[in-house]
PANU-595640 format. One record per residue (C-alpha): residue in one letter; z, x, y; residue number from 1. Coordinates in Angstrom, 2 decimals. Layout:
# residues N
@r a | pz Z | px X | py Y | k NUM
...
This chain:
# residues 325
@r x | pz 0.00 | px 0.00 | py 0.00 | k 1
@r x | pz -0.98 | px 1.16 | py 3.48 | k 2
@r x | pz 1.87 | px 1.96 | py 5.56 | k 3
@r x | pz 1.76 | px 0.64 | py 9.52 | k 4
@r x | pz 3.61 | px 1.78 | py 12.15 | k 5
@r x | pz 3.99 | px -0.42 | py 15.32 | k 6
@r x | pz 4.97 | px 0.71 | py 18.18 | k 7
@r x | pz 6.49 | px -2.10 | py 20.73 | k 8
@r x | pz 5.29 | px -5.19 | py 18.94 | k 9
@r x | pz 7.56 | px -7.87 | py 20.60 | k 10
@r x | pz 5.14 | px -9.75 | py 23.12 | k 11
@r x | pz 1.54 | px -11.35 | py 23.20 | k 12
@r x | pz -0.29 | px -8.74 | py 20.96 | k 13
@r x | pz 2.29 | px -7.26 | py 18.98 | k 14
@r x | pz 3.41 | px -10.33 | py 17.32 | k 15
@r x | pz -0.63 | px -11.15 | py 16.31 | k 16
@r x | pz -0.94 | px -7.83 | py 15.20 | k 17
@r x | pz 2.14 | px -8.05 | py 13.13 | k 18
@r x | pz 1.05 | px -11.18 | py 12.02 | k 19
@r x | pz -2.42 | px -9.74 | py 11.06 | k 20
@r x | pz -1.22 | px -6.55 | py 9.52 | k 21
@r x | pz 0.88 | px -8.70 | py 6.74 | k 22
@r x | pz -1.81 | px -10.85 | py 6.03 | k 23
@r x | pz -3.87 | px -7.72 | py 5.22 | k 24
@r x | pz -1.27 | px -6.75 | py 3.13 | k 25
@r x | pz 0.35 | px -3.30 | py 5.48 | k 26
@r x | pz 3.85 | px -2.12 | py 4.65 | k 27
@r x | pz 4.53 | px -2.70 | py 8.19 | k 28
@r x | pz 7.19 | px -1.00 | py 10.25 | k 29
@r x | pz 8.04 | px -2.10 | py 13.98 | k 30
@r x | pz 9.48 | px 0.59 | py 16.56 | k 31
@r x | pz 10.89 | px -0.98 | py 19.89 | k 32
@r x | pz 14.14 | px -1.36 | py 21.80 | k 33
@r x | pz 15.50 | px -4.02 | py 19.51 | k 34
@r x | pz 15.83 | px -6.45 | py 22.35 | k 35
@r x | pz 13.75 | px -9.31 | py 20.37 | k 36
@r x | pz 14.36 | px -10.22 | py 16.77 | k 37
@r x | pz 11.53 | px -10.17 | py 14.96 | k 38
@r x | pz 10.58 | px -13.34 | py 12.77 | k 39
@r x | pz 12.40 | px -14.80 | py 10.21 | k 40
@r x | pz 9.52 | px -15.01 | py 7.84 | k 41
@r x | pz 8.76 | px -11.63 | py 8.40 | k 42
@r x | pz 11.11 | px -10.06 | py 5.59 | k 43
@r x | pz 9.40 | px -7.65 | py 4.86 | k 44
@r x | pz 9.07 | px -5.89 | py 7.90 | k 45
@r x | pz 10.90 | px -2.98 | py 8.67 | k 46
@r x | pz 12.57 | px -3.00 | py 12.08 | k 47
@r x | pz 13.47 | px 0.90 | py 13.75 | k 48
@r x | pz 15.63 | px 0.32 | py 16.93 | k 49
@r x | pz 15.08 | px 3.01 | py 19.14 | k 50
@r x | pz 13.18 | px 4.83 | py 22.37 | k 51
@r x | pz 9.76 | px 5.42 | py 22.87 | k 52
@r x | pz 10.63 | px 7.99 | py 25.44 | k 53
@r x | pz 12.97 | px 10.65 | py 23.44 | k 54
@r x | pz 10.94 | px 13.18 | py 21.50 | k 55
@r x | pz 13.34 | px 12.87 | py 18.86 | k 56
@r x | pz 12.74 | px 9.56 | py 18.01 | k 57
@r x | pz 8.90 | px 9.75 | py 17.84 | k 58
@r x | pz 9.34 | px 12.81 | py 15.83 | k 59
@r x | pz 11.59 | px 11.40 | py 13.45 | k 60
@r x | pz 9.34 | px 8.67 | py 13.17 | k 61
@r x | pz 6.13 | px 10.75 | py 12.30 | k 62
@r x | pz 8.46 | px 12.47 | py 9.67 | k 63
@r x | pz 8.12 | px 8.94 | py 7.90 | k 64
@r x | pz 4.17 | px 9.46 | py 6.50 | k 65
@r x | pz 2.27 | px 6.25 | py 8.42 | k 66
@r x | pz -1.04 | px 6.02 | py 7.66 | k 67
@r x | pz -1.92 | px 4.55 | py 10.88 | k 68
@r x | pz -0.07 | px 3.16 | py 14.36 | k 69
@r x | pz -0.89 | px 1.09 | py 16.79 | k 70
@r x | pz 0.94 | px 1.66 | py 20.11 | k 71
@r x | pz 0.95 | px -1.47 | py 21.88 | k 72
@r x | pz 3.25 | px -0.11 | py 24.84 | k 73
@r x | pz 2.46 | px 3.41 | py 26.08 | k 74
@r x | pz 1.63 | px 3.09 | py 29.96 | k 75
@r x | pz 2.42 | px 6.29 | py 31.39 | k 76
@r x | pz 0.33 | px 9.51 | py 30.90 | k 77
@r x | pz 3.95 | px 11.79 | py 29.85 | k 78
@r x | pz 4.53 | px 9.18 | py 26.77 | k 79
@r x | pz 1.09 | px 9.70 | py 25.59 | k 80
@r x | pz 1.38 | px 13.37 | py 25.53 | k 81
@r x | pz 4.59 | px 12.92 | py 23.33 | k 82
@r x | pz 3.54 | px 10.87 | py 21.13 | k 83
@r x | pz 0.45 | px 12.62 | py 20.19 | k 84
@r x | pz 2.59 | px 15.91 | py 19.97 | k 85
@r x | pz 4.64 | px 13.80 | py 17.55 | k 86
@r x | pz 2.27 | px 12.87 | py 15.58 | k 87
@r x | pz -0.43 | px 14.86 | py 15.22 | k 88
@r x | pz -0.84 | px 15.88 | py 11.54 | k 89
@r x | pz 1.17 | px 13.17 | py 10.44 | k 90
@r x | pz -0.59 | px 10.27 | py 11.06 | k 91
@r x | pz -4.63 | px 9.16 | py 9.63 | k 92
@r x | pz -4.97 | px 7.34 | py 12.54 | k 93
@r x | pz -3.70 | px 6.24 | py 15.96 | k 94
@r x | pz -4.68 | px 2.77 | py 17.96 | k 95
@r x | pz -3.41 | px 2.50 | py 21.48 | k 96
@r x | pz -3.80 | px -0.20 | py 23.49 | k 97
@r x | pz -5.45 | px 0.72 | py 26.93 | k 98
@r x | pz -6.51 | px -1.86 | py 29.43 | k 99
@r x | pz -10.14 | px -2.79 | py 31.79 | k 100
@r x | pz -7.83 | px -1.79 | py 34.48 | k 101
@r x | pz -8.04 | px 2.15 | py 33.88 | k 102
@r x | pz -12.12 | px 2.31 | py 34.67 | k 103
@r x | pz -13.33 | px 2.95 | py 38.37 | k 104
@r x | pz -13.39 | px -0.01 | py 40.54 | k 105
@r x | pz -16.94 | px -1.22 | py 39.35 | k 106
@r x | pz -17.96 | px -2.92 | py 42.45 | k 107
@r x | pz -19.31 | px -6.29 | py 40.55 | k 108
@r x | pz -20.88 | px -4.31 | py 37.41 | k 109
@r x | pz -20.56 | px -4.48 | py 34.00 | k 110
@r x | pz -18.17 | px -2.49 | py 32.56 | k 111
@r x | pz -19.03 | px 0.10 | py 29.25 | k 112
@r x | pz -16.75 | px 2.21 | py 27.64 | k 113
@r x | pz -19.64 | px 4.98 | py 29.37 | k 114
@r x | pz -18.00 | px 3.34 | py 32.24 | k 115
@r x | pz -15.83 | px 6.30 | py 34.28 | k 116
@r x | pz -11.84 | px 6.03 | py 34.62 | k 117
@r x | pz -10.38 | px 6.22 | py 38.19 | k 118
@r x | pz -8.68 | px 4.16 | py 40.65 | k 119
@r x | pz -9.47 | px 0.23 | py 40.65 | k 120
@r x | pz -7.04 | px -1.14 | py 43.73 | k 121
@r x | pz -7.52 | px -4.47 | py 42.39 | k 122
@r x | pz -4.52 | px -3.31 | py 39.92 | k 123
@r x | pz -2.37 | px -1.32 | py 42.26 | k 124
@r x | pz -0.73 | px 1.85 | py 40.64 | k 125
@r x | pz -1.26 | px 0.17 | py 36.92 | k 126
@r x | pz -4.63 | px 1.26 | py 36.62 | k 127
@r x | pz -4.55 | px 4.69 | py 37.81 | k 128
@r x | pz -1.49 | px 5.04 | py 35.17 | k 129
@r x | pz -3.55 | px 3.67 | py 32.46 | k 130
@r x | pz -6.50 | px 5.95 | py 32.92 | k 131
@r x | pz -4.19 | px 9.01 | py 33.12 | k 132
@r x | pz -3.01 | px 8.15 | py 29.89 | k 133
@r x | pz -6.26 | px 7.36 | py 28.26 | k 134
@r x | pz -7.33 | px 10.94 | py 29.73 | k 135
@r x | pz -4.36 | px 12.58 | py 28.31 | k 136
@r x | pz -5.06 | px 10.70 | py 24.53 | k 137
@r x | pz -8.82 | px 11.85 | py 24.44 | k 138
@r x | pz -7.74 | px 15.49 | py 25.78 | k 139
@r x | pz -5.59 | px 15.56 | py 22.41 | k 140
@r x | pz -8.64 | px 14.55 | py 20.60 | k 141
@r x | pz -11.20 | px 16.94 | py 21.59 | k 142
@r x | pz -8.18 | px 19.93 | py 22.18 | k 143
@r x | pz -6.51 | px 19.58 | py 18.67 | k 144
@r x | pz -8.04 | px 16.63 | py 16.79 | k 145
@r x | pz -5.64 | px 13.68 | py 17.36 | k 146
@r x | pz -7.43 | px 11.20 | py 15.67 | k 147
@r x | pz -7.01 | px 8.77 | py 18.30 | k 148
@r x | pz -8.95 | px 4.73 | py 19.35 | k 149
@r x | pz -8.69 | px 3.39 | py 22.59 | k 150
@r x | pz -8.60 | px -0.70 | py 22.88 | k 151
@r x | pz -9.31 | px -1.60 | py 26.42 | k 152
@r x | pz -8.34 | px -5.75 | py 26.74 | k 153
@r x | pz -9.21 | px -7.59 | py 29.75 | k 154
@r x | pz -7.05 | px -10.31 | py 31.04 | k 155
@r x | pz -4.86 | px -11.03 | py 27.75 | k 156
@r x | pz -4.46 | px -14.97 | py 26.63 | k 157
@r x | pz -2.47 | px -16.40 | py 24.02 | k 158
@r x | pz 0.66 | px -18.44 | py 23.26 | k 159
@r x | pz 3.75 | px -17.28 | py 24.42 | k 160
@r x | pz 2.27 | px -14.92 | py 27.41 | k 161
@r x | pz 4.82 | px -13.04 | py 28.75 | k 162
@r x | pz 3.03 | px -13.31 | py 32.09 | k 163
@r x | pz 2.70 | px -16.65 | py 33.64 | k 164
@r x | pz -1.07 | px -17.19 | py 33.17 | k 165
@r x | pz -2.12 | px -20.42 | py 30.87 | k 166
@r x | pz 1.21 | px -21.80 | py 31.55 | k 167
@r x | pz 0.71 | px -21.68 | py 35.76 | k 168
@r x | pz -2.45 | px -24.05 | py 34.95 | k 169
@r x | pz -1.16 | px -26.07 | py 32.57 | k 170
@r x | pz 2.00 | px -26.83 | py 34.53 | k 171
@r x | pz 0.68 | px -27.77 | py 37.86 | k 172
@r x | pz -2.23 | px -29.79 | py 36.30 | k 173
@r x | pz 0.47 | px -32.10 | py 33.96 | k 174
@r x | pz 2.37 | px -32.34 | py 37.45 | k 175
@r x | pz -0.43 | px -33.32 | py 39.74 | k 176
@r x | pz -0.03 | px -30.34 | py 41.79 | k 177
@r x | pz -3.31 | px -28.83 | py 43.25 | k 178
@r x | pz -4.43 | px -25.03 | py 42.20 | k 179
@r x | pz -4.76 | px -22.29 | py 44.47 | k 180
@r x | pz -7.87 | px -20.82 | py 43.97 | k 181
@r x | pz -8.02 | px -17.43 | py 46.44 | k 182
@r x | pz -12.04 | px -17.55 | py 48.21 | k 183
@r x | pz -14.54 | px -19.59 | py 46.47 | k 184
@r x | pz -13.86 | px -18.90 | py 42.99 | k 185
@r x | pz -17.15 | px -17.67 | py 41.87 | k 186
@r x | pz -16.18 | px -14.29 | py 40.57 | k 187
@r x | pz -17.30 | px -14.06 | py 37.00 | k 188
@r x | pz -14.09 | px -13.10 | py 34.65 | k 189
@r x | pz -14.15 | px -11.99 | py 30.91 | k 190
@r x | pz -10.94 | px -12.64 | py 29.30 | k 191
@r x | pz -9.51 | px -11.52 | py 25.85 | k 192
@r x | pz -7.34 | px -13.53 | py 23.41 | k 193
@r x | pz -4.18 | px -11.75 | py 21.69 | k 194
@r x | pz -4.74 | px -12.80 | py 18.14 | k 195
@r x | pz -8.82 | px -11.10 | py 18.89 | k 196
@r x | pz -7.14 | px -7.85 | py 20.44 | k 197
@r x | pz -5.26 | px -7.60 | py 16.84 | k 198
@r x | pz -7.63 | px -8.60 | py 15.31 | k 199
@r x | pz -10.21 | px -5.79 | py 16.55 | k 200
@r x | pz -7.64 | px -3.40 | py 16.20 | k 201
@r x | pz -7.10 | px -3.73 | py 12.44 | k 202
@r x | pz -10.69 | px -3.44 | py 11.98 | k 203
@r x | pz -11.28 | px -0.35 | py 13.73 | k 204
@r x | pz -7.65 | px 1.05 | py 11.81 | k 205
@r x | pz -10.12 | px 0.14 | py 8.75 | k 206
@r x | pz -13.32 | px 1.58 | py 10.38 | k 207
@r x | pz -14.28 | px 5.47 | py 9.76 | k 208
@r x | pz -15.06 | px 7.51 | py 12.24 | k 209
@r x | pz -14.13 | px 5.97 | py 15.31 | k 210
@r x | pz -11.79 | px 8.30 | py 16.17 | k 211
@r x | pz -12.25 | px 10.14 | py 19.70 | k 212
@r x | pz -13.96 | px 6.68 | py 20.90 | k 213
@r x | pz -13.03 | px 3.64 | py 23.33 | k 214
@r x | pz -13.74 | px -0.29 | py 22.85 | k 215
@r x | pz -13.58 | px -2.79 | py 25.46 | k 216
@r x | pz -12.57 | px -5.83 | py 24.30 | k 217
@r x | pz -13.21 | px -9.06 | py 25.75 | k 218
@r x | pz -15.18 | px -12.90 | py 25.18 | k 219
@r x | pz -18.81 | px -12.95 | py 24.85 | k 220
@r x | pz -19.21 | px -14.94 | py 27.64 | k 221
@r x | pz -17.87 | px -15.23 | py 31.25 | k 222
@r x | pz -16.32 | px -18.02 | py 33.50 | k 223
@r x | pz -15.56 | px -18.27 | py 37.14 | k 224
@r x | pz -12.00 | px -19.19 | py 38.72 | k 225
@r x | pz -13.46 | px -22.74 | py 39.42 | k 226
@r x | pz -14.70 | px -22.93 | py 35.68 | k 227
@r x | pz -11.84 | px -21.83 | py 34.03 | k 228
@r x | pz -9.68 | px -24.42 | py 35.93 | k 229
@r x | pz -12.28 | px -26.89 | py 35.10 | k 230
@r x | pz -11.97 | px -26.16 | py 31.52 | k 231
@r x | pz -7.98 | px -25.94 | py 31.66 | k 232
@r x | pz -8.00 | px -29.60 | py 33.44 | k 233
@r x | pz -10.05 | px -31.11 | py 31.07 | k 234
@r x | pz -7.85 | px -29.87 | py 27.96 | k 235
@r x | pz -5.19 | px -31.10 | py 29.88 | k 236
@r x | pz -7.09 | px -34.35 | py 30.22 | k 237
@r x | pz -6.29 | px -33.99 | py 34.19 | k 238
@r x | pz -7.75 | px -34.51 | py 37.15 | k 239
@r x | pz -9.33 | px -31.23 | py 38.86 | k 240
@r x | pz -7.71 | px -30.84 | py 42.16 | k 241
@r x | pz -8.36 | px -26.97 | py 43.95 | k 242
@r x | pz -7.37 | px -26.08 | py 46.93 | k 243
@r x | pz -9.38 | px -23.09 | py 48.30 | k 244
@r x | pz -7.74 | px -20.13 | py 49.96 | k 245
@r x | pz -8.67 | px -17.97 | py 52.51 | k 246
@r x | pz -7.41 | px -14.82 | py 51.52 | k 247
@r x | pz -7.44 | px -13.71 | py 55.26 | k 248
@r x | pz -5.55 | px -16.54 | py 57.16 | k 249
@r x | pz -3.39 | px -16.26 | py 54.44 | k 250
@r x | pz -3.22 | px -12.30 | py 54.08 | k 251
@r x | pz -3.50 | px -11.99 | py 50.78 | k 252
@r x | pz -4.69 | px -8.47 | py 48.91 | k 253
@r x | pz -6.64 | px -7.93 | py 46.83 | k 254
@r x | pz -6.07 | px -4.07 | py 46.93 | k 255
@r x | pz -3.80 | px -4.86 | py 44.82 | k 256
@r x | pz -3.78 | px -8.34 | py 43.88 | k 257
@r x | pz -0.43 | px -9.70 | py 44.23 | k 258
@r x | pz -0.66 | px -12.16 | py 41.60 | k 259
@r x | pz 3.14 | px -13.07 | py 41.81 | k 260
@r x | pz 2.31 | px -14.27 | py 44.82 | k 261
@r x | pz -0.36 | px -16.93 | py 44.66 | k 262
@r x | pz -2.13 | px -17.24 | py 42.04 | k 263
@r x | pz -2.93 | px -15.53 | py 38.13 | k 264
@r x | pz -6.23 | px -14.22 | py 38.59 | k 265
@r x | pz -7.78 | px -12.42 | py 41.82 | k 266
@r x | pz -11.10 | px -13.77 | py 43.06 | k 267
@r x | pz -12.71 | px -10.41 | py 42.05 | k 268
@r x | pz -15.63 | px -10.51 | py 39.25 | k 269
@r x | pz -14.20 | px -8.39 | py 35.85 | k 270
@r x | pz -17.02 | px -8.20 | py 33.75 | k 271
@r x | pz -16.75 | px -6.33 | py 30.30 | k 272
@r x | pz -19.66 | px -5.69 | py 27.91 | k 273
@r x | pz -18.22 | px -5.72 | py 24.36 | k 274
@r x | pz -21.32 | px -5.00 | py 22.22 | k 275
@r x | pz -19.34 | px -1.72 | py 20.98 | k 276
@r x | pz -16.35 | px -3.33 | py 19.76 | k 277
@r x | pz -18.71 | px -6.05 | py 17.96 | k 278
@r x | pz -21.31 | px -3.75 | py 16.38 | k 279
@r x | pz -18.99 | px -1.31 | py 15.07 | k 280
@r x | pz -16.52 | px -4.05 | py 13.40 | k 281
@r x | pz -18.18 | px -6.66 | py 13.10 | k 282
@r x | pz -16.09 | px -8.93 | py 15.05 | k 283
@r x | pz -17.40 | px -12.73 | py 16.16 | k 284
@r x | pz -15.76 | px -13.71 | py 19.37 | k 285
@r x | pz -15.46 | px -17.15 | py 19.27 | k 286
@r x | pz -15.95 | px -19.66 | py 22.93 | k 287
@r x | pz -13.44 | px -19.07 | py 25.33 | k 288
@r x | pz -13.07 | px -23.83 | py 24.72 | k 289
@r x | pz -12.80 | px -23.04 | py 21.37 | k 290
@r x | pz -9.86 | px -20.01 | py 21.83 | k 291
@r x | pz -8.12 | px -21.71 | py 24.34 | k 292
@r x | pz -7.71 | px -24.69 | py 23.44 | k 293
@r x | pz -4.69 | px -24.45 | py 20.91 | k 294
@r x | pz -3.19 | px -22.16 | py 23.64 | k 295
@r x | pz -3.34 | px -25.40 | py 26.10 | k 296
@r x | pz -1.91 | px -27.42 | py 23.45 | k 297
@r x | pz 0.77 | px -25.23 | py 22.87 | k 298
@r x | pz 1.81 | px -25.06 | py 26.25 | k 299
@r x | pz 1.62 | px -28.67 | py 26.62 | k 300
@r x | pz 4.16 | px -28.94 | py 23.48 | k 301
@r x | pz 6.74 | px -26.23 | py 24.96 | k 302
@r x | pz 6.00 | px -27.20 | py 28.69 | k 303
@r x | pz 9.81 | px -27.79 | py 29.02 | k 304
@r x | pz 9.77 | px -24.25 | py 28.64 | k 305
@r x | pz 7.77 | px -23.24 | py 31.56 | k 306
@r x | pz 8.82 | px -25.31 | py 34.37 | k 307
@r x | pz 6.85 | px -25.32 | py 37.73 | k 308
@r x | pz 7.84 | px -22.42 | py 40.03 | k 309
@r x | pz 5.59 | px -22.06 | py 43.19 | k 310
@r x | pz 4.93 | px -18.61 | py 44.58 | k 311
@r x | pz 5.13 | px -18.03 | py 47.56 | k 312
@r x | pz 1.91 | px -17.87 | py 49.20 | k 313
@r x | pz 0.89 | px -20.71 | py 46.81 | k 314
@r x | pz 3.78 | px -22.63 | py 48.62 | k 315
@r x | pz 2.61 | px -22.21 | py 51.75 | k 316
@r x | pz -0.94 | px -22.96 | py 51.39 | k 317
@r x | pz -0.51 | px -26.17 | py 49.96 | k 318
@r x | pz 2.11 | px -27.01 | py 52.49 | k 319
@r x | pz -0.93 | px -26.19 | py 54.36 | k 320
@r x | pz -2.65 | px -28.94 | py 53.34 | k 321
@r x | pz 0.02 | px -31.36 | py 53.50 | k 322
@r x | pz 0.91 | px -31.17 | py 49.67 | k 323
@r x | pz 5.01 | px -31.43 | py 49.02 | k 324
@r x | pz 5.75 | px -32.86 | py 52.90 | k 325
């Protein structure tokens, strides 16, 4: 039986990679700070409290013969250089989850993984951090052979998002309250699903020679702002209300985007070619209706869960427009 190592593991992907990695029959380990339980009908995985961040740890971890891990939380370019010094020679392979936010700001193009790394302000000091850290992984590679994949999600989806995304639309549309929408709405967005992310990652853990190599990973297809809320309101079965902002009256950034602030997604196109990810594995993305429409219905069965907290720019546009007086 293969042995798994996972490193983090306790929100959005980790759990659908967990998931994933039993039904394909892993011994699976999880590494993280203990601060979630993992699930009761996971018995036989194997939880290791401890920190990512002491060299001990990571060492004594790569003492323990994985075949593979996936390192779901490494966002700083320092942790990346331990745990490849860790684990080089000790592990077949190593899957680390990257992000669309560590390429160059792509001024409305399409990214490739040929795409170059660099500063994107749309994602403040995040992106910058992630592309250091991608750097630092592939340095290992081509310096002393870490056999290291790079996974680069867009916007994640799924159920139980630790960041307020699905449930900020589902919320206000089963309250009646009108979205925010920053500009027009017409930037094109690719977005990624959780249980896909794990899914892709598994397959490339089973995939030779991808080692050295980066995958975007992301829908077939993209959606504008004003689309996605139409598609959100309809699985709702609500009435599409948007209110439109103007980013400058309002002085909202988008170098970075603030999201805590108004809104989930940044009126700024994100546009991810994944023709990589799908040739290599063999992966079928399936329509972002199809995907997201047991995450709406899951939010609409917990919704006690994720009460209705305005930001505060969203506040005061819609007092704006005479919504809440």
């Amino acid at each position: 039986m293969t042995r798994a190592l996972v490193i983090g593991g306790s929100r959005l992907i980790g759990p659908n990679l967990i998931e994933m990695l039993i039904q394909e029959g892993y011994q699976t380990v999880v590494f993280n700070r203990g601060t979630r339980q993992l699930r009761p009908e996971w018995s036989e995985v194997e939880q290791i409290v401890g920190d990512r961040n002491s060299e001990q740890a990571l060492r004594r971890l790569a003492s323990l013969d994985f075949s593979v891990v996936f390192d779901t939380c490494c966002y700083e370019p320092q942790q990346a250089q331990m745990a490849a010094d860790a684990f080089i020679g000790h592990v077949e392979h190593y899957l680390y989850v990257s992000s669309v936010a560590a390429y160059q700001e792509p001024a409305g193009s399409t990214l490739t993984e040929d795409s170059p790394l660099g500063e994107w302000r749309l994602w403040g000091d995040y992106g910058p951090n992630k592309a250091h850290t991608d750097r630092v992984f592939m340095e290992t590679f081509h310096e002393a052979g870490f056999p290291v994949t790079v996974i680069r999600p867009t916007y994640v989806l799924g159920m139980g998002n630790h960041v307020e995304r699905e449930a900020f639309f589902v919320s206000r549309l089963l309250h009646g309250i009108p979205i925010v929408v920053p500009g027009d709405g017409q930037a094109p967005i690719h977005f990624a699903f959780a249980d896909e992310v794990a899914t892709a990652m598994v397959k490339l853990a089973a995939t030779a020679k991808t080692a050295g190599q980066a995958f975007n990973c992301a829908t077939d297809r993209s959606v504008t702002l004003v689309e996605f809320v139409d598609l959100c309101a309809d699985l709702v079965s609500a009435e599409t209300q948007i209110v439109h902002v103007d980013i400058e009256r309002f002085s909202i950034s988008e170098a970075p985007y603030q999201a805590a602030d108004l809104a989930p997604f940044a009126n700024v196109p994100v546009l991810v070619d994944n023709r990589k990810l799908r040739t290599v594995t063999g992966i079928a993305f399936a329509p972002l209706r199809v995907r997201l429409s047991p995450i709406v219905n899951w939010y609409l069965q917990h919704s006690d869960a994720y009460p209705v907290r305005l930001r505060p720019k969203e506040r005061e546009v819609l007092a704006s427009v005479g919504f809440g007086s």
